[in-house]
C-alpha positions as CSV (number, residue, x, y, z in Angstrom):
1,X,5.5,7.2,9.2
2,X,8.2,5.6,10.5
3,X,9.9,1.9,10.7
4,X,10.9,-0.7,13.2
5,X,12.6,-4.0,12.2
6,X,11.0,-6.9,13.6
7,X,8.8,-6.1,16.6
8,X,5.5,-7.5,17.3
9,X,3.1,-4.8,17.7
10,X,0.0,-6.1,19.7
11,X,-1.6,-8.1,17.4
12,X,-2.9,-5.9,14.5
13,X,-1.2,-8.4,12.0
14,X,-0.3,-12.3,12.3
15,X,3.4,-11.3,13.6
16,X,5.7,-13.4,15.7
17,X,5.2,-14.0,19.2
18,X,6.4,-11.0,21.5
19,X,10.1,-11.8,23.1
20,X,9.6,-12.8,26.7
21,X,12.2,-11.8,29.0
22,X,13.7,-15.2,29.3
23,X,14.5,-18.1,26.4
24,X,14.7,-21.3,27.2
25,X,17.4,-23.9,25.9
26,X,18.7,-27.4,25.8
27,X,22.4,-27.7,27.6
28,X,25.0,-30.4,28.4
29,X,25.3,-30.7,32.1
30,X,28.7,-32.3,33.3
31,X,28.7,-32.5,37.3
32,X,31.4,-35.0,39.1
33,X,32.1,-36.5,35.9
34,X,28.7,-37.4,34.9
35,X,27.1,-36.1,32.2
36,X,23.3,-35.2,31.3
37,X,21.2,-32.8,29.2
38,X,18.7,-30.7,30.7
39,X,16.6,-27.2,29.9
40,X,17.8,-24.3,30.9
41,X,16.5,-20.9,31.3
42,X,18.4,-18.1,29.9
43,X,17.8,-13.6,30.0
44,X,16.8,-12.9,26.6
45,X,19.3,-10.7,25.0
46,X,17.8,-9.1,21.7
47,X,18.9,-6.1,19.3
48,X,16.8,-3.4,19.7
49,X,15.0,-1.9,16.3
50,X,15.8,1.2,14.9
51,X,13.4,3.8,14.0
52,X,13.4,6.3,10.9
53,X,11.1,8.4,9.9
54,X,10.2,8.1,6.0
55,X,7.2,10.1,4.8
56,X,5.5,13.5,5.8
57,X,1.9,13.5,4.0
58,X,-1.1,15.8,4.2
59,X,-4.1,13.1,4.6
60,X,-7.8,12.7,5.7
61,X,-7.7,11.1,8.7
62,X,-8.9,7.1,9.1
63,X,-7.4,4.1,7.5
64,X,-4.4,5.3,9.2
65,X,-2.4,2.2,9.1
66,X,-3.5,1.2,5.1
67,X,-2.4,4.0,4.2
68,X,0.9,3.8,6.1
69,X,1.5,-0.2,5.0
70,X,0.1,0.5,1.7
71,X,2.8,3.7,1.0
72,X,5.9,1.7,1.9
73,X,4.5,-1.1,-1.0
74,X,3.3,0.8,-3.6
75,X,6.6,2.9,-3.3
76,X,8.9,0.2,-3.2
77,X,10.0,0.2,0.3
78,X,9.1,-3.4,1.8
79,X,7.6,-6.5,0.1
80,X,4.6,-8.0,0.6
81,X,6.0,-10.4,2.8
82,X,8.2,-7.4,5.0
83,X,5.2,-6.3,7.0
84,X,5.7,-6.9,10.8
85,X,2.9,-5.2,12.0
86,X,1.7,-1.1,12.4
87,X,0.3,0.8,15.3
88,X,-0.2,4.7,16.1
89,X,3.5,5.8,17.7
90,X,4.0,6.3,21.2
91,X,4.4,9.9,21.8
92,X,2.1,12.3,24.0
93,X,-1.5,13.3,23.0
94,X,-0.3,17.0,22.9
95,X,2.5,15.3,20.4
96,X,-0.1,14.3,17.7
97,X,-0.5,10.9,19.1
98,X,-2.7,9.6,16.2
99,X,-0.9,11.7,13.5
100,X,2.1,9.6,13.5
101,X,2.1,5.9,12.8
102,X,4.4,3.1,13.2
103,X,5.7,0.4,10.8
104,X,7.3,-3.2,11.6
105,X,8.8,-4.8,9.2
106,X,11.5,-7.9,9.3
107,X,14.0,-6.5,7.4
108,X,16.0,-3.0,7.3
109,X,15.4,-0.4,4.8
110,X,16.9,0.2,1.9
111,X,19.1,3.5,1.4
112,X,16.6,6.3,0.9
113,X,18.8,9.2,1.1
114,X,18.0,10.0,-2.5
115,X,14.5,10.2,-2.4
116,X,12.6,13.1,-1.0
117,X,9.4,11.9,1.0
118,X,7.4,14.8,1.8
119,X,4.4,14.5,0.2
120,X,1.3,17.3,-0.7
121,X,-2.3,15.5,-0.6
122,X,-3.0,16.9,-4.1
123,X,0.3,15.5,-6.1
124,X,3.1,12.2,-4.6
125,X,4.8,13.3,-7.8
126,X,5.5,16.8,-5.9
127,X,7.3,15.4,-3.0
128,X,10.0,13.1,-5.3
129,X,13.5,14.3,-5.3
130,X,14.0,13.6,-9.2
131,X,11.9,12.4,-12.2
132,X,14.0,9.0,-11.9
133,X,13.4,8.3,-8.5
134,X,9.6,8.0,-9.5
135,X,10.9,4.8,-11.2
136,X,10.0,2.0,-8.9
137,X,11.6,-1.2,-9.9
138,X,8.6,-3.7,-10.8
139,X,8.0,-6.8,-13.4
140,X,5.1,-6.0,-16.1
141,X,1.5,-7.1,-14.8
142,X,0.0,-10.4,-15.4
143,X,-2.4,-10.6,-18.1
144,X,-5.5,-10.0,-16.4
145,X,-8.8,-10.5,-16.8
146,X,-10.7,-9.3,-20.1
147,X,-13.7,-7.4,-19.6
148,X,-16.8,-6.1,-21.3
149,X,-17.0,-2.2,-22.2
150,X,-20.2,-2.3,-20.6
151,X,-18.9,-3.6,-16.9
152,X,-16.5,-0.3,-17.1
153,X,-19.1,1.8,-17.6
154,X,-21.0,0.8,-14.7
155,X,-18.3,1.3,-12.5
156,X,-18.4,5.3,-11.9
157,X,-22.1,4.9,-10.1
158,X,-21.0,2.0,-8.2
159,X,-18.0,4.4,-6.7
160,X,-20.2,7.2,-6.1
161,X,-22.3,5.5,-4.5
162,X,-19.4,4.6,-2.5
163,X,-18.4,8.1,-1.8
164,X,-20.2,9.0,1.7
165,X,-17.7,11.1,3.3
166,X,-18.0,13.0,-0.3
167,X,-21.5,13.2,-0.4
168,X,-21.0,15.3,2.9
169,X,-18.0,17.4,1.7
170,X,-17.6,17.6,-1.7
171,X,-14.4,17.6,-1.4
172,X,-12.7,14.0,-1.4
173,X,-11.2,11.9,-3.6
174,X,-11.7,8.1,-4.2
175,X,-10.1,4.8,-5.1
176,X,-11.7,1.8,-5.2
177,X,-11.0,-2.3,-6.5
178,X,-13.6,-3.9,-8.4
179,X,-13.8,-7.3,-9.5
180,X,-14.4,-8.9,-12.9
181,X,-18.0,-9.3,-11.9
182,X,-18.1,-5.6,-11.0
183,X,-18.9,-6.1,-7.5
184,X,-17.0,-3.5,-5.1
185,X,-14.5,-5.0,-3.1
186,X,-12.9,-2.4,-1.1
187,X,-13.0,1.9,-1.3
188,X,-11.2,4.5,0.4
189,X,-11.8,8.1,0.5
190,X,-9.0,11.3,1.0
191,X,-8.3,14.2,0.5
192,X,-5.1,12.9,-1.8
193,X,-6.1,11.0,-4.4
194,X,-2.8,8.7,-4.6
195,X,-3.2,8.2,-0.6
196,X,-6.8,6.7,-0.9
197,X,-5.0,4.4,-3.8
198,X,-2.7,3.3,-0.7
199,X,-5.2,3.4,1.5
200,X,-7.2,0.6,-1.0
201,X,-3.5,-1.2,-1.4
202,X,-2.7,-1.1,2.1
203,X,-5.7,-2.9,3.0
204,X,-5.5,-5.6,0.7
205,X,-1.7,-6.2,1.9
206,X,-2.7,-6.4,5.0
207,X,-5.5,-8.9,4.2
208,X,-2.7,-10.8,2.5
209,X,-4.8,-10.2,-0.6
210,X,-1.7,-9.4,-3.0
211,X,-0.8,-9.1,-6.4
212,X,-4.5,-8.1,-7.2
213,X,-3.9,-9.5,-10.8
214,X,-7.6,-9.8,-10.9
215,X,-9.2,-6.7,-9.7
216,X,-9.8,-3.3,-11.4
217,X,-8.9,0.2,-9.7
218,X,-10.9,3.3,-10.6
219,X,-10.0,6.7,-9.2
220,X,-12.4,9.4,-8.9
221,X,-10.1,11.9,-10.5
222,X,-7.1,12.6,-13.3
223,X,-4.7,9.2,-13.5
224,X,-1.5,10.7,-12.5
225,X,1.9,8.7,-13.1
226,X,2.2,7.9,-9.1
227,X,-0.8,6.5,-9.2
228,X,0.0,4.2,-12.2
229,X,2.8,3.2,-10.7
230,X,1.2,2.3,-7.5
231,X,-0.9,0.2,-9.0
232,X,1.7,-2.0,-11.2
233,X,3.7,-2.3,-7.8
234,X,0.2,-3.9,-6.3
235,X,-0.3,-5.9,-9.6
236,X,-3.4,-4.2,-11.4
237,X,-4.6,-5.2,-14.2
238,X,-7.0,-2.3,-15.1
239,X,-6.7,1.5,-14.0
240,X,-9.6,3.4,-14.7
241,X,-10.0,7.5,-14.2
242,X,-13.6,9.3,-14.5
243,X,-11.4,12.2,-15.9
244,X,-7.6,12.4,-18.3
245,X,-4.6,10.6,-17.3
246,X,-1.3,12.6,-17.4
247,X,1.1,11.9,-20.0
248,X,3.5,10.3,-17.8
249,X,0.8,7.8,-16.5
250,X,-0.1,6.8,-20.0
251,X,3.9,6.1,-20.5
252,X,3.5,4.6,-17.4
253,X,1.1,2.3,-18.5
254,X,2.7,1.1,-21.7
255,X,6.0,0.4,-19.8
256,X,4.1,-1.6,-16.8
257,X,1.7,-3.5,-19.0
258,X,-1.5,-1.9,-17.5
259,X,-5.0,-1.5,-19.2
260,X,-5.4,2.4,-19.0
261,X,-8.7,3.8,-19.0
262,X,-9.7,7.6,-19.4
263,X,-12.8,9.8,-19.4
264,X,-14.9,7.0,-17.6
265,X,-18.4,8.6,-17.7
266,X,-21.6,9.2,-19.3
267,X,-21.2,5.3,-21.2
268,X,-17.7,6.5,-22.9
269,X,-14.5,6.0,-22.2
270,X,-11.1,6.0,-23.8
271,X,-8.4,3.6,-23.3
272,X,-4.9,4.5,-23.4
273,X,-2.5,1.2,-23.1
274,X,-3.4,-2.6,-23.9
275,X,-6.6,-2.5,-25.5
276,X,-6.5,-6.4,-25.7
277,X,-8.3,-5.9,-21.8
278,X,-11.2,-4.7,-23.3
279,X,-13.7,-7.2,-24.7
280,X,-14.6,-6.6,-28.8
């Protein structure tokens, strides 16, 4: 992935209107003595925007550009309002055209220089140059909605259900937002399971959707600490896992204010964090 300050980039997001090459302005015109204002025409001059790269990550192709928008939130990078706009980068086909992906944002980047990027598709923690730079700056979570025992129970078939590149495989893992009604609002499936948690993020930034202060995330796996962390960035309530969160993530959940949920299967569950979510 990789950034560009400030560029439109054909439309993907509402993003300013592309420079033209000229700009037209109001001027003074003095001739023979007289004066008058008039509109001139000028050549646009512009900076042009500088490109880094800032993540290397093992992925299952689709939901390229969630997953790309929804990394740089969760992990800090950009704000919700930063996003400019994303595209596939313009390199050759032989050059793994739709492998590398492009990210405008209106502002520069912060100093990353002490945080190590490169990601594995089973662990974000993995990649991190230090336990501390997991930390990602973030307020506690809004209250949130509270919610019956038996909604959270219901939730595991709902996400199966979900899961049709699984049901072909096997081998993916899932993230998806519920509602308080328990409705499904968006899933995403990958091989990782903290890149289908951006992949779910990513789209709801791009929808303009955030914080989700009312929605529930379940994963189809463990609850690592990345994961937790992504989720307080994005404002989550509620993170539930169908199997054990990690001790980090349960520290991370006390810290960030989040409803943790455990063992989510066969009508049991455990919570971790802020019981007060949890109806009775």
């Amino acid at each position: 992935m990789a950034h560009e300050p400030d560029e439109d980039v054909g439309g993907l997001l509402d993003a300013p209107v592309r420079p033209t090459s000229t700009s037209r302005v109001r001027v003074l015109n003095v001739e023979a003595g007289a004066r008058s204002r008039r509109s001139d025409r000028l050549a646009t001059d512009e900076p042009g925007g500088a490109q880094r790269t800032v993540a290397v990550t093992m992925r299952t192709p689709g939901h390229d550009f969630e997953l790309a928008a929804g990394f740089l939130f969760t992990e800090g990078i950009i704000g919700p309002a930063d996003l400019r706009g994303v595209r596939y980068c313009d390199v050759p086909r032989e050059e793994q055209h739709y492998n590398v992906v492009t990210v405008a944002v209106g502002r520069p980047l912060p100093d990353l220089a002490p945080r190590s990027f490169y990601t594995t598709s089973s662990c974000g923690i993995c990649g991190k140059a230090s336990l501390e730079a997991l930390d990602v700056q973030c307020a506690p979570v809004a209250p949130g909605p509270v919610v019956e025992p038996e909604l959270l129970t219901s939730l595991p078939d709902e996400l199966r259900r979900a899961q049709r590149v699984f049901d072909r495989t096997g081998g993916l893992h899932a993230a998806a937002l519920f509602d308080t009604d328990a409705a499904l609002t968006s899933s995403r499936e990958d091989v990782g399971r903290h890149n289908a948690v951006d992949k779910v993020v990513g789209a709801e930034l791009m929808a303009g959707s955030l914080p989700l202060s009312d929605r529930i995330l379940l994963v189809s796996g463990r609850a690592s600490f990345e994961i937790l962390q992504k989720a307080a960035v994005a404002g989550i309530p509620i993170v539930c896992a169908v199997s054990a969160p990690s001790s980090l993530a349960v520290d991370a959940a006390r810290r960030f204010g989040v409803t943790l949920v455990g063992f989510l299967r066969d009508q049991r569950f455990n919570v971790y964090s802020h019981p007060e979510r949890i109806a009775g």
